[in-house]
C-alpha atoms as a printed R data frame, in Angstrom:
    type eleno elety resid chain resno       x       y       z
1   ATOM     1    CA   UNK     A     1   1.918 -44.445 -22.249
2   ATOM     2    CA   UNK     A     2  -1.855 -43.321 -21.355
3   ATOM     3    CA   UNK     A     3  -2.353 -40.001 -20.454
4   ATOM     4    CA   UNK     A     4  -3.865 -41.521 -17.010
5   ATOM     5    CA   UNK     A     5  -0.907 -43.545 -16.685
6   ATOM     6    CA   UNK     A     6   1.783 -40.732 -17.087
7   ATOM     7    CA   UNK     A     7  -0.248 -38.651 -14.105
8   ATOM     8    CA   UNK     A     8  -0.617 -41.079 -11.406
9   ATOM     9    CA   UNK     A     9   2.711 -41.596 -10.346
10  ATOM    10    CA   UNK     A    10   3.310 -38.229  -9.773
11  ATOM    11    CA   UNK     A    11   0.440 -37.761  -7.455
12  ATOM    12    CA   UNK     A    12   1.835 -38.140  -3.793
13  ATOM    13    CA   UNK     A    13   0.364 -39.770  -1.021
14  ATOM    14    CA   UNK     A    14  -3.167 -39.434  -2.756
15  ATOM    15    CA   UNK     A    15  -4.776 -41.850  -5.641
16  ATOM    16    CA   UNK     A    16  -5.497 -39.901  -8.518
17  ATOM    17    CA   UNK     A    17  -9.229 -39.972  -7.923
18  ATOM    18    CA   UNK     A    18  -8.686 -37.905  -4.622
19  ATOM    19    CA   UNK     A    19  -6.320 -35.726  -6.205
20  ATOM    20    CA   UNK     A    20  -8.827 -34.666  -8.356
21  ATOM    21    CA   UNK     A    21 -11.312 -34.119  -5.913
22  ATOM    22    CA   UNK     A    22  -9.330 -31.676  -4.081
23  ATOM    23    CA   UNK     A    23  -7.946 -30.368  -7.228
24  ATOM    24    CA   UNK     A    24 -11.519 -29.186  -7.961
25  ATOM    25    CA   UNK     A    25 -12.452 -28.152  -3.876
26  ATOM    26    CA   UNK     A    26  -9.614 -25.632  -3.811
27  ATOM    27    CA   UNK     A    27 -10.247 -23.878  -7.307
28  ATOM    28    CA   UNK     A    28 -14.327 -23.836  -6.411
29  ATOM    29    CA   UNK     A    29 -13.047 -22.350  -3.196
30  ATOM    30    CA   UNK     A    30 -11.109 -19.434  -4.640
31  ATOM    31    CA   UNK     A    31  -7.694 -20.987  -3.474
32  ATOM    32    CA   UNK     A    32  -4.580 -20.459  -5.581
33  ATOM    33    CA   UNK     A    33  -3.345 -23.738  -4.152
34  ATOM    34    CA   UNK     A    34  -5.615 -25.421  -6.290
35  ATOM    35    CA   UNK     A    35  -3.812 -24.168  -9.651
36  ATOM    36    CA   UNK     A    36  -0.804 -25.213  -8.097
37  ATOM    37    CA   UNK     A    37  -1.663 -28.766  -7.198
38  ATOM    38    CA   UNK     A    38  -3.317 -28.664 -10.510
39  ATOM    39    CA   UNK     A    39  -0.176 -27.991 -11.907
40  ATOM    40    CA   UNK     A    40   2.398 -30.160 -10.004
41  ATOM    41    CA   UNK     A    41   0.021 -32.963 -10.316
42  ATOM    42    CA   UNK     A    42   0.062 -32.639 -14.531
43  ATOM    43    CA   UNK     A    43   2.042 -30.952 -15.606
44  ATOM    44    CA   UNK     A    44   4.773 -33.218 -16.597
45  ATOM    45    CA   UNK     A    45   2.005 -35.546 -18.088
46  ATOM    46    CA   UNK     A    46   0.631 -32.554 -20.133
47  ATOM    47    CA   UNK     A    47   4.392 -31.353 -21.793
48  ATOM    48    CA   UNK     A    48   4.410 -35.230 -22.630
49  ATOM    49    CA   UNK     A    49   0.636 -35.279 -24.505
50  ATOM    50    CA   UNK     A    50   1.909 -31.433 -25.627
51  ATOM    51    CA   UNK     A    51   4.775 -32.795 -27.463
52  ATOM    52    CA   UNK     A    52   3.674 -35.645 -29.218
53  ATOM    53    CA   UNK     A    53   0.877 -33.368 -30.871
54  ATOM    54    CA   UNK     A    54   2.714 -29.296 -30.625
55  ATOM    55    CA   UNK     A    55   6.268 -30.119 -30.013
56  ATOM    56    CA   UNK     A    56   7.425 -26.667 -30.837
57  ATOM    57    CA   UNK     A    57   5.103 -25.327 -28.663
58  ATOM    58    CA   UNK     A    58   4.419 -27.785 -25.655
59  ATOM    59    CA   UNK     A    59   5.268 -25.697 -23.213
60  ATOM    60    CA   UNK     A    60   2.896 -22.978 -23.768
61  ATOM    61    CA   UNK     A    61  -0.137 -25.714 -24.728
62  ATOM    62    CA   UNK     A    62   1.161 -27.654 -21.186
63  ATOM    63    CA   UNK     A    63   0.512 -24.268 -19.677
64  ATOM    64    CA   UNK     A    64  -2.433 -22.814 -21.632
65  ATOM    65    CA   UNK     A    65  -4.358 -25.807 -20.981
66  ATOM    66    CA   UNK     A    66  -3.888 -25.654 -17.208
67  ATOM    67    CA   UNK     A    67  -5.183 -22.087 -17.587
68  ATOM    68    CA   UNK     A    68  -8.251 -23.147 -19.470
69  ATOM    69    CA   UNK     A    69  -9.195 -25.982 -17.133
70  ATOM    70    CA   UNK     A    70  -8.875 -23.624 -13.986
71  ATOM    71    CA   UNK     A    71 -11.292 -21.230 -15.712
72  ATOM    72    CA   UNK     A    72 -13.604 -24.069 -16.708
73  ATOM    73    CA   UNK     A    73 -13.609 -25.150 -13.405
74  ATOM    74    CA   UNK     A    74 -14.444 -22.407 -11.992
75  ATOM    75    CA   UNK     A    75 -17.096 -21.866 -13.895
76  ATOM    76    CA   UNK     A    76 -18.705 -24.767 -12.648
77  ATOM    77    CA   UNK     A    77 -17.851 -26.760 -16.549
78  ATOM    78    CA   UNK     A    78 -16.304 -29.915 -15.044
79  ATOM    79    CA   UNK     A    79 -19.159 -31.804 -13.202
80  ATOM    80    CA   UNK     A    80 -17.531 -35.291 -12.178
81  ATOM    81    CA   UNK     A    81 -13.468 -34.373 -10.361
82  ATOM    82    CA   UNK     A    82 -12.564 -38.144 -11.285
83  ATOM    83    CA   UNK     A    83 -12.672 -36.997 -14.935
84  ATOM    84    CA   UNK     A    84 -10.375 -34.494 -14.563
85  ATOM    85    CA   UNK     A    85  -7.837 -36.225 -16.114
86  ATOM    86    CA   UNK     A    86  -9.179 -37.321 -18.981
87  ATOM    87    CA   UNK     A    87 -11.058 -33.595 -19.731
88  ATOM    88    CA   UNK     A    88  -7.382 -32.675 -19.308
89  ATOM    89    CA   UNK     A    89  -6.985 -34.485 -22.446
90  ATOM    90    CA   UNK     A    90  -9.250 -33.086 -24.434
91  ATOM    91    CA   UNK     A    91  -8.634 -29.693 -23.698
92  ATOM    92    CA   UNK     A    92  -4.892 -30.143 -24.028
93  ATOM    93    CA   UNK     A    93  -5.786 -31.469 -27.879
94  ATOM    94    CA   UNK     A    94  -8.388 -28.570 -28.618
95  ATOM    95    CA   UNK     A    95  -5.011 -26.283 -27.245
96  ATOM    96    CA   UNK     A    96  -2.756 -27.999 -29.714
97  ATOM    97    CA   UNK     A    97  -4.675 -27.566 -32.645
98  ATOM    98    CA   UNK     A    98  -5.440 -23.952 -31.966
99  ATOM    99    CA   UNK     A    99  -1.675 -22.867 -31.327
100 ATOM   100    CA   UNK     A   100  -0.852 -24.997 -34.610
101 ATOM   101    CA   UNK     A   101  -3.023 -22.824 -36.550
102 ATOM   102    CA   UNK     A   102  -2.156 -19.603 -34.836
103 ATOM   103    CA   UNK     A   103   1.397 -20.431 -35.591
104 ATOM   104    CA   UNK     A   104   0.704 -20.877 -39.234
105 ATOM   105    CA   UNK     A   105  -1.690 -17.390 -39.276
106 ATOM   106    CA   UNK     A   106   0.397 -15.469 -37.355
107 ATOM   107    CA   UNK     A   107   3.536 -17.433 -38.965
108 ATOM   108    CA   UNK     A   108   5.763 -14.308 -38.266
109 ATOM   109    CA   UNK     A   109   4.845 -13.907 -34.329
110 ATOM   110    CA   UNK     A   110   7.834 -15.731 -32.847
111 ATOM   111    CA   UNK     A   111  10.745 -14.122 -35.305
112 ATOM   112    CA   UNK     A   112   8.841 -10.639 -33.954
113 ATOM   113    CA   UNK     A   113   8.744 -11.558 -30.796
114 ATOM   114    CA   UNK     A   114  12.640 -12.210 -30.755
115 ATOM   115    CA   UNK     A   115  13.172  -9.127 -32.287
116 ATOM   116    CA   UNK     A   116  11.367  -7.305 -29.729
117 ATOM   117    CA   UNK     A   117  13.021  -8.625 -26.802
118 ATOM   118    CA   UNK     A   118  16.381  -8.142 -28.734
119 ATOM   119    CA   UNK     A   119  17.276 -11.965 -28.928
120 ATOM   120    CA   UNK     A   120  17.444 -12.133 -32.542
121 ATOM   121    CA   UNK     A   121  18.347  -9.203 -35.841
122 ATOM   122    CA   UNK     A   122  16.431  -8.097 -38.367
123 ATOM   123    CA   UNK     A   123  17.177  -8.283 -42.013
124 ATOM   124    CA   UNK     A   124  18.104  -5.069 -42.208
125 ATOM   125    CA   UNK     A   125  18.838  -5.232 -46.209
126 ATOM   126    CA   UNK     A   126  14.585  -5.325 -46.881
127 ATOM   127    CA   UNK     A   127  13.295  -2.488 -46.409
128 ATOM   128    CA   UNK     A   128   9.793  -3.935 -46.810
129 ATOM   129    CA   UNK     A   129  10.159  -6.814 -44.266
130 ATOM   130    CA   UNK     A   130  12.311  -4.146 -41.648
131 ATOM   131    CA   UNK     A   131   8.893  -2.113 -41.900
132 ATOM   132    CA   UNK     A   132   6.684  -5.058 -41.542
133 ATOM   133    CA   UNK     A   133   8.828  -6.219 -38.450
134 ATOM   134    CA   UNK     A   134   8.960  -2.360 -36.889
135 ATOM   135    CA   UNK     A   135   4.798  -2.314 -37.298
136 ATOM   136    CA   UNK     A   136   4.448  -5.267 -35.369
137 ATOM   137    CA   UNK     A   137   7.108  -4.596 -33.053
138 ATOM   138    CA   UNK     A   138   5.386  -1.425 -32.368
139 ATOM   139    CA   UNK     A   139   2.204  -3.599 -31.664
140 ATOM   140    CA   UNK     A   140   4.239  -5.724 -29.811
141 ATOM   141    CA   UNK     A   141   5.044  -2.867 -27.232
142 ATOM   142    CA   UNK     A   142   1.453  -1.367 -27.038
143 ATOM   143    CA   UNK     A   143   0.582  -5.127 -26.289
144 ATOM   144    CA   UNK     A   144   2.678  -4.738 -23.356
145 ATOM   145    CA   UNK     A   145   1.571  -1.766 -22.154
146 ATOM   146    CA   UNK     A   146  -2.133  -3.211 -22.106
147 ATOM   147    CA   UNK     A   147  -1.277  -5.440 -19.151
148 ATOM   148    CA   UNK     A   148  -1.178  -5.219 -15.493
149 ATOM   149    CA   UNK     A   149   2.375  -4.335 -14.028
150 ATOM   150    CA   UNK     A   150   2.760  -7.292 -12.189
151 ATOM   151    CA   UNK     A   151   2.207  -9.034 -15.780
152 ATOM   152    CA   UNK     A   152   4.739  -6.357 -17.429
153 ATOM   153    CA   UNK     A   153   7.138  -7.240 -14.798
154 ATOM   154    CA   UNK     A   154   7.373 -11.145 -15.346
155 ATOM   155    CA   UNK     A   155   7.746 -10.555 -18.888
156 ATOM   156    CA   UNK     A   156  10.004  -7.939 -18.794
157 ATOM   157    CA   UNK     A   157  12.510  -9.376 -16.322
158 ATOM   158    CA   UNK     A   158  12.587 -12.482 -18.574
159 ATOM   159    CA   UNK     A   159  12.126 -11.704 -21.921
160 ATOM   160    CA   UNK     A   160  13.673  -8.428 -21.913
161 ATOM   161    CA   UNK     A   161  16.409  -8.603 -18.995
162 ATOM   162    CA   UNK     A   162  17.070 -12.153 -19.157
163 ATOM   163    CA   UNK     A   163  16.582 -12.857 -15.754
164 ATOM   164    CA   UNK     A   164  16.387 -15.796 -14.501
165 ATOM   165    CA   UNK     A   165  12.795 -17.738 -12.799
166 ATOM   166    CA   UNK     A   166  15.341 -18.073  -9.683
167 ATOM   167    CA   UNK     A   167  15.878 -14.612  -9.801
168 ATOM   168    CA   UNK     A   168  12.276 -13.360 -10.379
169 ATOM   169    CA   UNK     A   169  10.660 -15.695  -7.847
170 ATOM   170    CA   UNK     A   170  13.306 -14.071  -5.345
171 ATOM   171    CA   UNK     A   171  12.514 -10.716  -6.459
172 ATOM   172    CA   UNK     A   172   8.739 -11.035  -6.936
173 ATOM   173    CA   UNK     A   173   8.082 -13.264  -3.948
174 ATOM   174    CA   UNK     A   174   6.642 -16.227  -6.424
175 ATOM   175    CA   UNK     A   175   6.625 -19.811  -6.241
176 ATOM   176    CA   UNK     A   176   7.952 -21.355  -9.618
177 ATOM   177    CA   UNK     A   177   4.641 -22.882 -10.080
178 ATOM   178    CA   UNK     A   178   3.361 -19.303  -9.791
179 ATOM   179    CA   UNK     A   179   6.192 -17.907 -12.193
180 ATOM   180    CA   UNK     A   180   5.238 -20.246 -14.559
181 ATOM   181    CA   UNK     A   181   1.722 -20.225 -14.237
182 ATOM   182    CA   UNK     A   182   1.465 -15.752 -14.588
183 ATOM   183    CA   UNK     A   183   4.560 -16.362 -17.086
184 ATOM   184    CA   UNK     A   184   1.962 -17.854 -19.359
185 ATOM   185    CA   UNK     A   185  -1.111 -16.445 -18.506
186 ATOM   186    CA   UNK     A   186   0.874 -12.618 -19.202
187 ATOM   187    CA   UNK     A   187   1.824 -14.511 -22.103
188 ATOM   188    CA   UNK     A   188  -1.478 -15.891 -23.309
189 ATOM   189    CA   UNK     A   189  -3.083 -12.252 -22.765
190 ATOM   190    CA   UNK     A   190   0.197 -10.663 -25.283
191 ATOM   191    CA   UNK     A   191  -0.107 -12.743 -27.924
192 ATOM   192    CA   UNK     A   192  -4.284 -12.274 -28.101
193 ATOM   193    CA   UNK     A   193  -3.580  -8.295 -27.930
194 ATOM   194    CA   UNK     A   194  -1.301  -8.692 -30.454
195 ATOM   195    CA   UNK     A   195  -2.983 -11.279 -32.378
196 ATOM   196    CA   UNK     A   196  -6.068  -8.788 -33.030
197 ATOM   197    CA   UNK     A   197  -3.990  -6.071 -34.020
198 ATOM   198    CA   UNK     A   198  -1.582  -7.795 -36.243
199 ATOM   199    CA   UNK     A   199  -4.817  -9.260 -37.787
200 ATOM   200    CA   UNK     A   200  -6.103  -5.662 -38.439
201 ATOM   201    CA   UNK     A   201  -2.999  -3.692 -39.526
202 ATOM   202    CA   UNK     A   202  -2.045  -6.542 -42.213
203 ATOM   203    CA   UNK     A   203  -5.036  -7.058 -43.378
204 ATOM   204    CA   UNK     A   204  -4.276  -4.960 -46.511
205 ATOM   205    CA   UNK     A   205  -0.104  -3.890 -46.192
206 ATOM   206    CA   UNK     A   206   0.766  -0.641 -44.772
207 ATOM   207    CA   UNK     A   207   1.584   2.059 -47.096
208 ATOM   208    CA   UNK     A   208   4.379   2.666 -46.539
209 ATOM   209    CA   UNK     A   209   5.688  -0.888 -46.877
210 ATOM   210    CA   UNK     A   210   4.229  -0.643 -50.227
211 ATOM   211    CA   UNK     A   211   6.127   1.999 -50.934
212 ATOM   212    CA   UNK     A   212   9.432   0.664 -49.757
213 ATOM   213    CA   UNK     A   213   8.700  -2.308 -51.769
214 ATOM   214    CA   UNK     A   214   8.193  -0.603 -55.203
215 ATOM   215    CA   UNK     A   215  11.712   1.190 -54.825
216 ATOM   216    CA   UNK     A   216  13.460  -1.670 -53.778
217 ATOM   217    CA   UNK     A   217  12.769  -3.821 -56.988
């Protein structure tokens, strides 16, 4: 299954080539609807490249990758529309990699994360990794805090009050390619907060996990 075959059958009433072309018109313009067509054009072609190389993560390298493109584009990056697609690909793959070794340098992220938004206990009987967890927990929140309410909001009402993207579309007055979309931008701007302060703070361990460590052996 090529990466150009997955996409055009989901593109309606236009050929791929055209899609592209107005893909690229609308985000040039300044028009959301471009991220959006951008998105209901690929994205189901994009979580299928996404899991074959970042299946634990696909969804977030589906939607990062979107994210990236639309800036690109802007930016006046992509020259040629018809080769959207295929630059698609490559970003998507440069994505991939980069989560994969994110994941593996920032291996304790997601268990934090959980903890944070109360979906998942702490070992409570380690002192040294209940300190380790409350530090970046703490960073976690200040991470949080650092973003624009509309982002706190999306976040929040998911993560945090389990609401569902029914519910917060409703509420918010979002489409659920918008949801989505700020879902994982608000994401995307969370992790890299917390991603250069976890990087800092455990750079050398905190005192006082040192300290909780040499009484508990």
């Amino acid at each position: 299954m090529s990466f150009g075959g997955s996409i055009s059958t989901m593109v309606d009433q236009l050929s791929t080539s055209q899609a592209c072309e107005r893909i690229v018109e609308l985000i040039l313009a300044g028009k959301p609807e471009g991220e959006e067509l951008l998105y209901n054009t690929f994205a189901r072609g994009l979580r299928y490249l996404a899991a074959k190389h970042c299946p634990e993560y696909a969804d977030d390298v589906a939607h990062d990758t979107i994210l990236a493109v639309t800036k690109q584009i802007r930016q006046g990056q992509l020259k040629t529309p018809a080769a959207l697609p295929g630059y698609l690909s490559i970003v998507l793959k440069r994505t991939a990699w980069n989560k994969k070794l994110e994941s593996e340098r920032l291996g304790a992220n997601d268990e934090v994360f959980n903890t944070v938004v109360q979906t998942r206990s702490d070992d409570r009987a380690d002192p040294e990794r209940l300190l380790e967890i409350q530090e970046r927990a703490k960073i976690l929140r200040q991470g949080l805090k650092s973003l624009k309410p509309q982002e706190q909001e999306i976040l929040t009402r998911f993560y945090l009050k389990g609401e569902t993207p029914e519910q917060i579309c409703t509420g918010m007055k979002l489409t659920e390619t918008q949801f989505r979309l700020n879902k994982s931008r608000s994401k995307q701007k969370l992790e890299a907060f917390t991603a250069k302060r976890l990087r800092s703070t455990f750079r050398n361990p905190p005192p006082m996990a040192m300290r909780a460590a040499a009484t508990s052996r």
